[in-house]
N, CA, C and O atoms as a printed pandas DataFrame, in Angstrom:
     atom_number atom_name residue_name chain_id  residue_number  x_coord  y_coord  z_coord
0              1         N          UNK        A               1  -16.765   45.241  -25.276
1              2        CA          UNK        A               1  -17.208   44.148  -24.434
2              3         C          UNK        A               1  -16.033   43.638  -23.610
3              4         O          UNK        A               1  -15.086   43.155  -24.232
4              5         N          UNK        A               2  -15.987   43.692  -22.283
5              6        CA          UNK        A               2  -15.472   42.940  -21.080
6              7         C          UNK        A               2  -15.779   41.882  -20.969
7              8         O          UNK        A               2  -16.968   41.649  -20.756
8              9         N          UNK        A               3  -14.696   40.649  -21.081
9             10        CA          UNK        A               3  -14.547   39.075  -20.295
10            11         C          UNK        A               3  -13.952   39.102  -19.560
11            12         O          UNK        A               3  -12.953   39.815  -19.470
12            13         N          UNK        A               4  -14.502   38.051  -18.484
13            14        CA          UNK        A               4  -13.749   37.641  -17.605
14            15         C          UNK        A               4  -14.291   36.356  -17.091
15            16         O          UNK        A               4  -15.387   35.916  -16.743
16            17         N          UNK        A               5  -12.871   35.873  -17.205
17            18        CA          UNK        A               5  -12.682   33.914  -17.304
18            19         C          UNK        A               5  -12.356   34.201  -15.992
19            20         O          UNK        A               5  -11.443   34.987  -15.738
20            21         N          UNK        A               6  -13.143   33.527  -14.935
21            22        CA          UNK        A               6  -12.726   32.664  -13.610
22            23         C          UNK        A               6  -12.350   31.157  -13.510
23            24         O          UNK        A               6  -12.685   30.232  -14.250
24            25         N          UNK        A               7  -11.709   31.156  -12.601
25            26        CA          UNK        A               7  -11.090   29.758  -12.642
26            27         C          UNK        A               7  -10.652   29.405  -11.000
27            28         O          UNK        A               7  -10.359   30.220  -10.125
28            29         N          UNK        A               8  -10.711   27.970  -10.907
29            30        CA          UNK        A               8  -10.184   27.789   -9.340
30            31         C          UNK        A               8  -10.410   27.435   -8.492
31            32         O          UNK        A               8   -9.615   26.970   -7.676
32            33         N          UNK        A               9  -12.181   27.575   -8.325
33            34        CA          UNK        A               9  -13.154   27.358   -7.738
34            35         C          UNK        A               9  -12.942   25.652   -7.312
35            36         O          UNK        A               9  -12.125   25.005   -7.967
36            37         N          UNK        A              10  -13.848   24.866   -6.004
37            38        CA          UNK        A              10  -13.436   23.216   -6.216
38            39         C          UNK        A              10  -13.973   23.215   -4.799
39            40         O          UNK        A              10  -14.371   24.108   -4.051
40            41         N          UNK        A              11  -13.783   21.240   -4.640
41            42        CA          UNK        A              11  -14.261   20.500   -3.058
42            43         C          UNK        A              11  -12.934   21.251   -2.551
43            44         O          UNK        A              11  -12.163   21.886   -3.271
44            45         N          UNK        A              12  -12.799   21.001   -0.834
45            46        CA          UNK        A              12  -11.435   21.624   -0.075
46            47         C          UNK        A              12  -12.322   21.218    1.040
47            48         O          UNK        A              12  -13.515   21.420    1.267
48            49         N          UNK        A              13  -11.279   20.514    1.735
49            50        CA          UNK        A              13  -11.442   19.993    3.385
50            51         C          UNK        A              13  -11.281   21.339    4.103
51            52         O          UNK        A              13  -10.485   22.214    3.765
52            53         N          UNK        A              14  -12.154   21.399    5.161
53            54        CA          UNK        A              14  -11.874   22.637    6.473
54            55         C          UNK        A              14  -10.681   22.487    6.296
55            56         O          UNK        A              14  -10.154   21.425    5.967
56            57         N          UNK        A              15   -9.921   23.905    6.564
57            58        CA          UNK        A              15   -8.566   24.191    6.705
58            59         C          UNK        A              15   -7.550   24.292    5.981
59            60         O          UNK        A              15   -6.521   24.868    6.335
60            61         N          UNK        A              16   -7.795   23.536    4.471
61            62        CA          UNK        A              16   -7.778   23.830    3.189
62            63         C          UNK        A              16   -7.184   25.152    2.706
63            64         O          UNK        A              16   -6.989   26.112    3.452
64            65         N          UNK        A              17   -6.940   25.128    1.537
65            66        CA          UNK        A              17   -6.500   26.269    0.882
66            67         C          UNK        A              17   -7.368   25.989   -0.695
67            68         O          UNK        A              17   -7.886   24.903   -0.957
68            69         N          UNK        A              18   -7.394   27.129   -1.591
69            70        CA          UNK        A              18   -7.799   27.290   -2.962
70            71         C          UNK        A              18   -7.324   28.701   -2.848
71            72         O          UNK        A              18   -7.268   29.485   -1.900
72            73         N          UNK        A              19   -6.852   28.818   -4.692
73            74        CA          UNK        A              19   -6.637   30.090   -5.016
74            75         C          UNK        A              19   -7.594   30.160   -6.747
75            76         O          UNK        A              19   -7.521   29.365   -7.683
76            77         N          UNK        A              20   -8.215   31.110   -6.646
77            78        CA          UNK        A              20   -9.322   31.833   -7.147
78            79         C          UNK        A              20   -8.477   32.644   -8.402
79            80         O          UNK        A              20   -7.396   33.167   -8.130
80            81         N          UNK        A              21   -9.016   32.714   -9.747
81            82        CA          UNK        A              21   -8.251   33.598  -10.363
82            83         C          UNK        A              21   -9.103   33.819  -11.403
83            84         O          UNK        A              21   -9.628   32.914  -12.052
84            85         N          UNK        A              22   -9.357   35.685  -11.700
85            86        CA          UNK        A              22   -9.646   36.380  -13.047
86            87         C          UNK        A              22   -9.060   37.140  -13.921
87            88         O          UNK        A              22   -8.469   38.218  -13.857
88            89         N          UNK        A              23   -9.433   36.075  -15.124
89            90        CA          UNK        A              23   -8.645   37.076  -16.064
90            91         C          UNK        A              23   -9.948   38.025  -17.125
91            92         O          UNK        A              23  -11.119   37.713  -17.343
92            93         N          UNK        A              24   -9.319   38.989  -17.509
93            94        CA          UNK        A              24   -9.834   40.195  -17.899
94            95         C          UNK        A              24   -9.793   40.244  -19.412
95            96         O          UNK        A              24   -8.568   40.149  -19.472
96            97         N          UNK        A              25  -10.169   40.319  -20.714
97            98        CA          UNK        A              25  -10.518   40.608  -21.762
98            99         C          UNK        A              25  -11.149   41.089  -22.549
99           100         O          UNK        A              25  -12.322   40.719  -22.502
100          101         N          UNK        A              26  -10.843   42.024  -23.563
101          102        CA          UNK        A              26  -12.023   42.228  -24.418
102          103         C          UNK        A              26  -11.494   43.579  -25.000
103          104         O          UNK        A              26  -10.268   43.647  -24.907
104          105         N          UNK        A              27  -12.104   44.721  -25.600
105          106        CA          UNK        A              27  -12.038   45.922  -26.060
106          107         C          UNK        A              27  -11.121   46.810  -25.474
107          108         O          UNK        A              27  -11.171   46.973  -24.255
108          109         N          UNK        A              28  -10.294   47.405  -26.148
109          110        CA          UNK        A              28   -9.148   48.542  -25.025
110          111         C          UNK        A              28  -10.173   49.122  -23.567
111          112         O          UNK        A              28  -11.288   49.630  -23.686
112          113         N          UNK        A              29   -9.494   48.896  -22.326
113          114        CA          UNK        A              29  -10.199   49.776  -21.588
114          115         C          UNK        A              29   -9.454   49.693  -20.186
115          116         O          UNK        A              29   -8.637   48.773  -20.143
116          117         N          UNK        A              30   -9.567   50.510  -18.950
117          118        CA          UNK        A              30   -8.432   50.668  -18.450
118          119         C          UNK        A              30   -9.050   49.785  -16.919
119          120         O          UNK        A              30  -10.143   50.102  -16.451
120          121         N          UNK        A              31   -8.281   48.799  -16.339
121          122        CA          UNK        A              31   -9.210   48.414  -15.058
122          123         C          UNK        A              31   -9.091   49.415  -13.783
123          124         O          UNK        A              31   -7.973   49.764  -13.402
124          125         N          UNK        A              32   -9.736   49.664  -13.426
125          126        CA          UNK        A              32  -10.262   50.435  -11.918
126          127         C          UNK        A              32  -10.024   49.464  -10.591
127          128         O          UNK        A              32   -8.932   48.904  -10.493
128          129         N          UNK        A              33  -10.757   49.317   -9.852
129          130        CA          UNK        A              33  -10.989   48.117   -9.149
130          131         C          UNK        A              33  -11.237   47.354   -9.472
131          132         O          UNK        A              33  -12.180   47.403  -10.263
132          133         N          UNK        A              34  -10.648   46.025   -9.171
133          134        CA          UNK        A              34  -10.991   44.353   -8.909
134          135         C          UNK        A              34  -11.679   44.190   -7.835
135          136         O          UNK        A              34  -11.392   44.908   -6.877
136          137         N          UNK        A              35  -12.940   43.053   -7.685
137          138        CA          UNK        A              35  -13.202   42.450   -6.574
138          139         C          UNK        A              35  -13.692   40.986   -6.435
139          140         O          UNK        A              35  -14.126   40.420   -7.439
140          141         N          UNK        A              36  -13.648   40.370   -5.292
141          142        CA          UNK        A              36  -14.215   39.388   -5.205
142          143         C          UNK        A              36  -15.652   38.900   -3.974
143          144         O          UNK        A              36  -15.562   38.775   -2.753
144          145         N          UNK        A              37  -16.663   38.748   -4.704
145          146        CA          UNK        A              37  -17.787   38.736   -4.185
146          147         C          UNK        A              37  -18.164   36.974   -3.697
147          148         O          UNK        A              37  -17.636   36.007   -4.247
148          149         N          UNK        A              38  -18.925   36.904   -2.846
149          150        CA          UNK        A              38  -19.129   36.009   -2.917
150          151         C          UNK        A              38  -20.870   35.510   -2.336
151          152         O          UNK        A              38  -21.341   36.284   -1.502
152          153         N          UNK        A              39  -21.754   34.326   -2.735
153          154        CA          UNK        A              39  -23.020   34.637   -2.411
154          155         C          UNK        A              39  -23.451   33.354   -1.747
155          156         O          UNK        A              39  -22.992   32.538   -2.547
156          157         N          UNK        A              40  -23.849   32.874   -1.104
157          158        CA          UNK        A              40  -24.062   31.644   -0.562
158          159         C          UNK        A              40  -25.784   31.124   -0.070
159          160         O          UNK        A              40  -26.237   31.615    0.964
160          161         N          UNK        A              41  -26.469   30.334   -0.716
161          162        CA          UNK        A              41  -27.455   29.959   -0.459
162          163         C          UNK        A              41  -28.606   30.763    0.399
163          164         O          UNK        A              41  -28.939   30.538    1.563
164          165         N          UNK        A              42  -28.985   31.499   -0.261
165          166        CA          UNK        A              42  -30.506   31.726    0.879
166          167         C          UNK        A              42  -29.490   32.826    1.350
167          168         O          UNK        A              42  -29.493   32.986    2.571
168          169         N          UNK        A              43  -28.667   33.575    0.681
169          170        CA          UNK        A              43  -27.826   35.024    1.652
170          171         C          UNK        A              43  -27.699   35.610    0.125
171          172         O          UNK        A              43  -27.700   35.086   -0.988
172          173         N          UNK        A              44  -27.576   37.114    0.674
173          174        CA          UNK        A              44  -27.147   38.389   -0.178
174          175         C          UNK        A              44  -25.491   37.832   -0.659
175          176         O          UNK        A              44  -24.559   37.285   -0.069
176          177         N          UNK        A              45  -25.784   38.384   -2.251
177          178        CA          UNK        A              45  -24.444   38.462   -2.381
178          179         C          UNK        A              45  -23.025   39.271   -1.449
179          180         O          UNK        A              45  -23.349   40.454   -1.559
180          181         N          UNK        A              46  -21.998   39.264   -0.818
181          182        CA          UNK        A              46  -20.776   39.945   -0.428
182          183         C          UNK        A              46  -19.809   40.214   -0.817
183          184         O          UNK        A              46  -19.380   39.692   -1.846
184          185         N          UNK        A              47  -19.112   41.141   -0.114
185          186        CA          UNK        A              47  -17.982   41.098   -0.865
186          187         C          UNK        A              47  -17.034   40.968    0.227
187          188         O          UNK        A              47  -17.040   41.438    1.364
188          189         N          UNK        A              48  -16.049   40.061   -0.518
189          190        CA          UNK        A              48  -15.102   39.616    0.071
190          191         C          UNK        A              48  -13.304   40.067    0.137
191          192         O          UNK        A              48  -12.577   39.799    1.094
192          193         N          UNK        A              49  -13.013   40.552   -0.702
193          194        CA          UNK        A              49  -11.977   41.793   -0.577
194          195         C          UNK        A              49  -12.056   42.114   -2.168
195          196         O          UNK        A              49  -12.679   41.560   -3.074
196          197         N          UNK        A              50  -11.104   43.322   -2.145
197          198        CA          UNK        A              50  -11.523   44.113   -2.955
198          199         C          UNK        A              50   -9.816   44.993   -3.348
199          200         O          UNK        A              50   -9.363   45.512   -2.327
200          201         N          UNK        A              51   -9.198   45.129   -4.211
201          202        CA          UNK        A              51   -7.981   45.966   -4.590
202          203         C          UNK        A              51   -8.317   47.323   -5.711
203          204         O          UNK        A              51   -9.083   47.464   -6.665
204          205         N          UNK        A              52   -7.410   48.105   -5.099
205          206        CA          UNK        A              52   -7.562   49.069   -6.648
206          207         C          UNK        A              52   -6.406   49.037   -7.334
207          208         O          UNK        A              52   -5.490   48.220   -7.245
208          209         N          UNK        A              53   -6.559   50.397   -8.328
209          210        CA          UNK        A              53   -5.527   50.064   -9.394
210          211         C          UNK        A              53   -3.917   49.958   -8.731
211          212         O          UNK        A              53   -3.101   49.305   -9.382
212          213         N          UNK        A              54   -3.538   50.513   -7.621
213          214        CA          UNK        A              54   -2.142   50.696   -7.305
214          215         C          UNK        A              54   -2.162   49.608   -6.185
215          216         O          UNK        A              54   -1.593   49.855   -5.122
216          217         N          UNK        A              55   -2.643   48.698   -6.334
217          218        CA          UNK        A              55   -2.829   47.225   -5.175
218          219         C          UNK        A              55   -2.812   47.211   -3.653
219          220         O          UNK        A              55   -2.257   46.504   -2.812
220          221         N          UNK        A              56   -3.789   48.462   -3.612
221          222        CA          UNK        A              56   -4.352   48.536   -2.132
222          223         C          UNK        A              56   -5.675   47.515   -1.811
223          224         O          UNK        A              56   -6.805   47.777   -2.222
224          225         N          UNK        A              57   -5.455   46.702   -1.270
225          226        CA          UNK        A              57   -6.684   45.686   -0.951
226          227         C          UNK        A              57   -6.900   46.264    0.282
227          228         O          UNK        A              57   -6.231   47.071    0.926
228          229         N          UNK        A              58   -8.440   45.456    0.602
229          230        CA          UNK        A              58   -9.166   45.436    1.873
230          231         C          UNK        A              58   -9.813   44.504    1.789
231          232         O          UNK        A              58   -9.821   43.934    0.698
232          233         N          UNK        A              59  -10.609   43.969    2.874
233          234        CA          UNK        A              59  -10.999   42.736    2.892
234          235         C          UNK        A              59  -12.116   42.964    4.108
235          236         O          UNK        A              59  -12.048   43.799    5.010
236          237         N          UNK        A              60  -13.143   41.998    3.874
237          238        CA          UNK        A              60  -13.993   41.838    4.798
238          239         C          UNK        A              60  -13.292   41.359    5.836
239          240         O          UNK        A              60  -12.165   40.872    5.928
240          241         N          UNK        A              61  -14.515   41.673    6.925
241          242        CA          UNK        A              61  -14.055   41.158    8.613
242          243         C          UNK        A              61  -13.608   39.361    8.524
243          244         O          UNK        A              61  -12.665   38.625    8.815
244          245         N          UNK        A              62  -14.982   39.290    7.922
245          246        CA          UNK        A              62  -14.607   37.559    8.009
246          247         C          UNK        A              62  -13.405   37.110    7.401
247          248         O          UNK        A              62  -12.929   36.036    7.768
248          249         N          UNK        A              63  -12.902   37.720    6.604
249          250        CA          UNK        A              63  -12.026   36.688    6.112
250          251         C          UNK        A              63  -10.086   36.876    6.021
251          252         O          UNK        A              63   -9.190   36.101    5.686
252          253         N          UNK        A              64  -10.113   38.508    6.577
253          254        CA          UNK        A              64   -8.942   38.797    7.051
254          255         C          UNK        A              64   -8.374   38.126    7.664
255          256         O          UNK        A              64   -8.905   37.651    8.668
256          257         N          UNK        A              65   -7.281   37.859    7.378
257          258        CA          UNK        A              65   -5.734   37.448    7.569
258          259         C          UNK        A              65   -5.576   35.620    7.227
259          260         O          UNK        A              65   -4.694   34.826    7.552
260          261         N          UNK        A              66   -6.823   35.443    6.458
261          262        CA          UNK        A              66   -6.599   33.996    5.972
262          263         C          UNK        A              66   -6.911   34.332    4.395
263          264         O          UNK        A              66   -6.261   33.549    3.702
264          265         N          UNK        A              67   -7.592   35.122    3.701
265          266        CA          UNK        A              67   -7.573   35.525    2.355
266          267         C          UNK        A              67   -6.668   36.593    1.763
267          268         O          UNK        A              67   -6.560   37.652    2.380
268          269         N          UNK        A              68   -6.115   36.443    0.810
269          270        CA          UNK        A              68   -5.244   37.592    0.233
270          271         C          UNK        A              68   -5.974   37.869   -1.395
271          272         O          UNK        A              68   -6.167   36.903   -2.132
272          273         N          UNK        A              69   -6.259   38.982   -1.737
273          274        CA          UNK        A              69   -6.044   39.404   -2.699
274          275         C          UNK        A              69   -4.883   40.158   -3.672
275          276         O          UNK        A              69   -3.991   40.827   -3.150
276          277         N          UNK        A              70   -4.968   40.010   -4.934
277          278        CA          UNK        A              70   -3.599   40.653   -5.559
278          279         C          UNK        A              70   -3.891   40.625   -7.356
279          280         O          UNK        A              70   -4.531   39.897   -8.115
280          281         N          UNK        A              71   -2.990   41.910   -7.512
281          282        CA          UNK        A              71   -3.337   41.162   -9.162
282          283         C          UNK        A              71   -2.253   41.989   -9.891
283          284         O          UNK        A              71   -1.442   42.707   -9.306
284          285         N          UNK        A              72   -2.338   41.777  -11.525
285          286        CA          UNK        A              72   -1.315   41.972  -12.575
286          287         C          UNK        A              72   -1.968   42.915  -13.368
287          288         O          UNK        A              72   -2.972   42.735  -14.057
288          289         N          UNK        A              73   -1.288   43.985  -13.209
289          290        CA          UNK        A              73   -2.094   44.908  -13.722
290          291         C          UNK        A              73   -1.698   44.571  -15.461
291          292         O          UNK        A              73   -2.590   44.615  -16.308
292          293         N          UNK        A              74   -0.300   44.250  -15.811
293          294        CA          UNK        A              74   -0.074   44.115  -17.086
294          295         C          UNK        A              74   -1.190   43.174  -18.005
295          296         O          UNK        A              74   -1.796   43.268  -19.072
296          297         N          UNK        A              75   -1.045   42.172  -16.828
297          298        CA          UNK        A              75   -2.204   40.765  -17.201
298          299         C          UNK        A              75   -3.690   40.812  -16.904
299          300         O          UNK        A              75   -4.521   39.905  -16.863
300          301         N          UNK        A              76   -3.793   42.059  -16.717
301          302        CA          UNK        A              76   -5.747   42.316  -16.511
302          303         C          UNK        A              76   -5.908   40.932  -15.478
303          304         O          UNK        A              76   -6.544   40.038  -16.036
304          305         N          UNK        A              77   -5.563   40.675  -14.423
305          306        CA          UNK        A              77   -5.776   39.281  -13.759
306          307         C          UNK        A              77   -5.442   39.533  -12.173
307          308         O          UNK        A              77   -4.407   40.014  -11.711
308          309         N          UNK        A              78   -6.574   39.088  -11.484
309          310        CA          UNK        A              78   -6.422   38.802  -10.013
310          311         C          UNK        A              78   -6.780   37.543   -9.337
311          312         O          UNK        A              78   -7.581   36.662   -9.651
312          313         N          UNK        A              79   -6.130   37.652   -8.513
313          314        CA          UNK        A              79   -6.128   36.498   -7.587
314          315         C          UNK        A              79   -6.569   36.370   -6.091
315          316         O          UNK        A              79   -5.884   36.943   -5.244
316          317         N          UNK        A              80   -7.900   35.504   -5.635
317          318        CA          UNK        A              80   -7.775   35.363   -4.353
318          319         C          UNK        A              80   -6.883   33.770   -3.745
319          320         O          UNK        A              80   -6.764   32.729   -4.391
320          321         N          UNK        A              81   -6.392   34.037   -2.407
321          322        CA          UNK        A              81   -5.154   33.082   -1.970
322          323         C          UNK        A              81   -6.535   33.226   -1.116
323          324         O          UNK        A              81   -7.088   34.287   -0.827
324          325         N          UNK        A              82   -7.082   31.530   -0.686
325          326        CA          UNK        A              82   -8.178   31.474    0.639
326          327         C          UNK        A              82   -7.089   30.218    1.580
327          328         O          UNK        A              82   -6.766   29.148    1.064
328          329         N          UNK        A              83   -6.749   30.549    2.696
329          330        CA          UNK        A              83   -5.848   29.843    3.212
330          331         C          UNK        A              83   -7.179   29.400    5.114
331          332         O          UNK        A              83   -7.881   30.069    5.873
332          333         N          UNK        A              84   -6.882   28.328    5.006
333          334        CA          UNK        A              84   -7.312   28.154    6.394
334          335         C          UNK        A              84   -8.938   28.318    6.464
335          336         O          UNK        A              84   -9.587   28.993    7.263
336          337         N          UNK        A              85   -9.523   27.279    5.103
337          338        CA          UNK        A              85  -11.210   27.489    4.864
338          339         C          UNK        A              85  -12.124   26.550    5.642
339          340         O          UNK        A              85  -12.151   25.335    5.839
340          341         N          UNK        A              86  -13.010   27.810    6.077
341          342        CA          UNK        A              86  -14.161   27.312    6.718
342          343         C          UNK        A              86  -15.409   26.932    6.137
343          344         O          UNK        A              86  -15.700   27.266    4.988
344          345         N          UNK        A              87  -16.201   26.219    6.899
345          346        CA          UNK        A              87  -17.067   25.767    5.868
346          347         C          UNK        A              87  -18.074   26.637    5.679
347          348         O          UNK        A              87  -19.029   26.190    5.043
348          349         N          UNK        A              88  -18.149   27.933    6.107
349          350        CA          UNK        A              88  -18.967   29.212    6.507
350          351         C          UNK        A              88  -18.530   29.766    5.044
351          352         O          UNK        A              88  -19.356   30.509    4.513
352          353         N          UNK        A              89  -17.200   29.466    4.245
353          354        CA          UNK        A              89  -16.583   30.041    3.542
354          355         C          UNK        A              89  -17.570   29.457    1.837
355          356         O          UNK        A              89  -17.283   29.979    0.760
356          357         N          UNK        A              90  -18.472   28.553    1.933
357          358        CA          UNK        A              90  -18.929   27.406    1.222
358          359         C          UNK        A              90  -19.744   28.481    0.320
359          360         O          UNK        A              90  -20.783   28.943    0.791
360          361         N          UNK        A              91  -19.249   28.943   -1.119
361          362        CA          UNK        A              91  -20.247   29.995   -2.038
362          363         C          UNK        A              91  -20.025   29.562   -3.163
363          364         O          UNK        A              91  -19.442   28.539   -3.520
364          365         N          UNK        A              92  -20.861   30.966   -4.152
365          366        CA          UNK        A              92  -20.081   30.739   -5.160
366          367         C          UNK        A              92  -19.587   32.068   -5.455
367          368         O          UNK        A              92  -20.329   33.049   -5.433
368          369         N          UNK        A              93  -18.604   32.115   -5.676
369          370        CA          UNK        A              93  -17.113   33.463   -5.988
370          371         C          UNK        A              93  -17.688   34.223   -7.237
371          372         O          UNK        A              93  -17.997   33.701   -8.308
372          373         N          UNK        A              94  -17.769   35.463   -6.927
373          374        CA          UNK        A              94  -17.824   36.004   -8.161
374          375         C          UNK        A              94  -16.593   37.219   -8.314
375          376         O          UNK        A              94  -16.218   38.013   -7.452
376          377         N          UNK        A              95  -16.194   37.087   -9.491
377          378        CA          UNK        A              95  -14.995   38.149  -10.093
378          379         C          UNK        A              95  -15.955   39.573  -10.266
379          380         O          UNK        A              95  -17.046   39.443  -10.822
380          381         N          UNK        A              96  -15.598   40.708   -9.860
381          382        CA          UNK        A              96  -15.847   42.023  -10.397
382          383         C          UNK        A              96  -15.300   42.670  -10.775
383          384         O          UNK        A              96  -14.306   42.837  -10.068
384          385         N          UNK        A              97  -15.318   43.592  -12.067
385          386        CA          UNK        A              97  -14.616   44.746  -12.538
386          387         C          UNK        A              97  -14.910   45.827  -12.547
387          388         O          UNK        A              97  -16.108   46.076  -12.682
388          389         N          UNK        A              98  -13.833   47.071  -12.389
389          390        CA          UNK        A              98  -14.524   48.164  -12.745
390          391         C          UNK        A              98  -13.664   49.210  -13.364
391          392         O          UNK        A              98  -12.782   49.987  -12.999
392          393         N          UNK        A              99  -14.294   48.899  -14.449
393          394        CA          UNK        A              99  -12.987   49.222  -15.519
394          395         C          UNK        A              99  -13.616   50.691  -16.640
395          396         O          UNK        A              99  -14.779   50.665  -17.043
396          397         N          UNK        A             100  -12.946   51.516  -16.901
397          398        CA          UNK        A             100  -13.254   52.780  -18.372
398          399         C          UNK        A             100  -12.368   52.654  -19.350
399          400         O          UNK        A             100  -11.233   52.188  -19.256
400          401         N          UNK        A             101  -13.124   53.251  -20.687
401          402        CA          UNK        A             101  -12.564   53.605  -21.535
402          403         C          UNK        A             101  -12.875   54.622  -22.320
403          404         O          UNK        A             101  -12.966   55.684  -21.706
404          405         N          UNK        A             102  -13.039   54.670  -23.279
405          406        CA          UNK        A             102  -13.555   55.818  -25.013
406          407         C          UNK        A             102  -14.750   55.894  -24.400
407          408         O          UNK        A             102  -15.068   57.028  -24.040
408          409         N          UNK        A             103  -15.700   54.797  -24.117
409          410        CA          UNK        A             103  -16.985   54.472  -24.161
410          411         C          UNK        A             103  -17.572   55.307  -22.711
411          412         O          UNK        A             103  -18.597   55.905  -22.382
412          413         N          UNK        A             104  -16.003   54.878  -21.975
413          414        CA          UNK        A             104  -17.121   55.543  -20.539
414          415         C          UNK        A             104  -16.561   54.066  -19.506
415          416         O          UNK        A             104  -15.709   53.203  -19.721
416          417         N          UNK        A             105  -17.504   54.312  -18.352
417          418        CA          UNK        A             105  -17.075   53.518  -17.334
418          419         C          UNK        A             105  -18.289   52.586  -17.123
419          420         O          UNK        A             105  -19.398   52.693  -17.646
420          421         N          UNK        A             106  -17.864   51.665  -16.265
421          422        CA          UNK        A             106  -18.764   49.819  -16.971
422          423         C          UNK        A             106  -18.080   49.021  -15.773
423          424         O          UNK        A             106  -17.002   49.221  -15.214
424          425         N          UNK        A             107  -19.098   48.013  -15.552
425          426        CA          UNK        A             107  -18.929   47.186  -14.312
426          427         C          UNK        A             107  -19.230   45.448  -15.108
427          428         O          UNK        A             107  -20.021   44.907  -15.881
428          429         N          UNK        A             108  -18.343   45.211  -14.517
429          430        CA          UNK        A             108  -18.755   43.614  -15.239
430          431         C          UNK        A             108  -18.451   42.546  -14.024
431          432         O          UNK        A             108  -17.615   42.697  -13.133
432          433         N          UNK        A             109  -19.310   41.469  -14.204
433          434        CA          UNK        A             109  -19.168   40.389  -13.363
434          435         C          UNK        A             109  -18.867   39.231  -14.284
435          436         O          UNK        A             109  -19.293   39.070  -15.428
436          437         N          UNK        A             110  -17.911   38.310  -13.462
437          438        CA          UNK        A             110  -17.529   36.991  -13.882
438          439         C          UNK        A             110  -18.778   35.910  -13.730
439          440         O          UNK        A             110  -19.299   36.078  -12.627
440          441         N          UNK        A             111  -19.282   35.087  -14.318
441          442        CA          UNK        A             111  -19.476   34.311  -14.725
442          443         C          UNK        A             111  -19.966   33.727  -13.143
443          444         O          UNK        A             111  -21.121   33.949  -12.780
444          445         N          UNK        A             112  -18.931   32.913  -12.169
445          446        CA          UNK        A             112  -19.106   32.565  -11.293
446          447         C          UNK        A             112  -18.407   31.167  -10.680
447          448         O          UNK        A             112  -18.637   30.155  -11.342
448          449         N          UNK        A             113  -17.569   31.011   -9.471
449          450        CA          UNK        A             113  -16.882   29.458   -9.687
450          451         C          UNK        A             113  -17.284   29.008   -8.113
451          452         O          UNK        A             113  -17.255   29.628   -7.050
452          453         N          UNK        A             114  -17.620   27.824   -8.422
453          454        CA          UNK        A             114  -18.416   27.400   -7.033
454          455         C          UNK        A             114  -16.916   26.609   -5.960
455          456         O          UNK        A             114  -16.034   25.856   -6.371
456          457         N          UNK        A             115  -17.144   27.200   -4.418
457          458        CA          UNK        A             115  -15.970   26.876   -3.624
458          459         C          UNK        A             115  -17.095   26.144   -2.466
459          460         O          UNK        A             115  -18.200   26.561   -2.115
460          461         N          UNK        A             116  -16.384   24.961   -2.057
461          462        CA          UNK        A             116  -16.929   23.958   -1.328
462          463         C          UNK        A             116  -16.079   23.605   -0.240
463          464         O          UNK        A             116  -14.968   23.099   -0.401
464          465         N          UNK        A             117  -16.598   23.872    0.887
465          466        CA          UNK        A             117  -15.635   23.735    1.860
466          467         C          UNK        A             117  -16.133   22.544    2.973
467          468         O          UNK        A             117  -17.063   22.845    3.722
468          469         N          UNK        A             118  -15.514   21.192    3.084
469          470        CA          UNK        A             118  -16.102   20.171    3.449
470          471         C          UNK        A             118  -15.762   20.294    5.262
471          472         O          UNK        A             118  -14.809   20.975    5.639
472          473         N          UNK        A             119  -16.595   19.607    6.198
473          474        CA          UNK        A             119  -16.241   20.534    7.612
474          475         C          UNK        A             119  -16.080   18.608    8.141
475          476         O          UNK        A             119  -15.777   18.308    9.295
């Protein structure tokens, strides 16, 4: 079994910053990709950038060059940096994994942390 504790989530005035963070737990197993999704009222969930194991990120259109992703591979843990938030930006964040082990390969989602972006 895969956990993952999000944390970070909060109110933030337009223009604002929050940084987003998952940590990873549970049974030996090796992480693959990290991502961060995000879903907002009456819309499909997205995704919002995304790293693999050797910390190549990409990132959606929208949110390039004001979001950073990154993470610790030692610490099973990533981080989104949201710098310069719009209120378009207003969801709730979800952590993704995609992680193998003994068992095989397995996708897990975080829980969920709600980001509020006041305009």
């Amino acid at each position: 079994q895969l956990h993952l504790a999000e944390s970070g989530g909060g109110l933030v005035q337009a223009g604002g910053s929050l940084t987003l963070s998952c940590a990873a737990s549970g049974s030996p197993f090796t992480i693959n990709t990290m991502a961060w999704y995000r879903q907002a009222p009456g819309k499909q969930r997205e995704l919002v950038a995304i790293i693999d194991a050797g910390g190549n990120p990409n990132y959606a259109d929208s949110v390039k060059g004001r979001f950073t992703i990154s993470r610790d591979n030692a610490m099973n843990t990533m981080w989104l940096q949201m710098n310069s938030l719009k209120s378009e930006d207003t969801a709730v964040y979800y952590c993704h994994v995609l992680s193998s082990s003994v068992l095989g390969s397995r996708n897990d989602w975080g829980q969920g942390t709600q980001v509020t972006v006041s305009s």
